[in-house]
N, C-alpha and C positions, 0 to 999 in steps of 0.2 A: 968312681961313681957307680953306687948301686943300679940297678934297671928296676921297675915297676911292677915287676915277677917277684925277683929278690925281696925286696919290701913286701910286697903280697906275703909271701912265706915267711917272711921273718916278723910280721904283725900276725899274722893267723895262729905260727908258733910263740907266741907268748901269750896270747888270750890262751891257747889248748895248756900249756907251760901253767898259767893263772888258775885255770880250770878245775886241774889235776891237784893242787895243793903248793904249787913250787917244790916240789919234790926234784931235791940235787942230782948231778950224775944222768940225769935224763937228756939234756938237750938235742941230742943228736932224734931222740926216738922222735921228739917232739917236730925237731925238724922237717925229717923222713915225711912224717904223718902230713904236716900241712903243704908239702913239697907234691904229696901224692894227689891233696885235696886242691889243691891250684893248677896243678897241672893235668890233672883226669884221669890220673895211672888207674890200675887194675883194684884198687882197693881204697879206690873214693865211695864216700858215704850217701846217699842219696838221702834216706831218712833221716833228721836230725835225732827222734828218739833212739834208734839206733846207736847213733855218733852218741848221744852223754851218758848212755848206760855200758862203756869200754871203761869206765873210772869205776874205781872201789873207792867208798868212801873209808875216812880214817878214825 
């Protein structure tokens, strides 16, 4: 049984996962990323404009 963290990050990583283009090979980074953004590590985002300009478009 997953916990409600887990789930937290693993829905947050696949909206960011969605976001980016589904671009393969990434999951782990994606992970990281919403692991940091749920849990309040050193390198969560405050500003949303911020957070959607980290993507290059294709």
């Amino acid at each position: 049984m997953t916990s409600d963290r887990d789930q937290e990050i693993r829905n947050l990583a696949y909206f960011l996962w969605e976001k980016a283009g589904r671009p393969t090979g990434r999951e782990h980074d994606f992970w990281a990323e919403a692991a940091r953004e749920v849990e309040g590590g050193p390198d969560e985002r405050k500003d949303e404009t911020v957070h959607e300009n980290r993507f290059v478009a294709r």
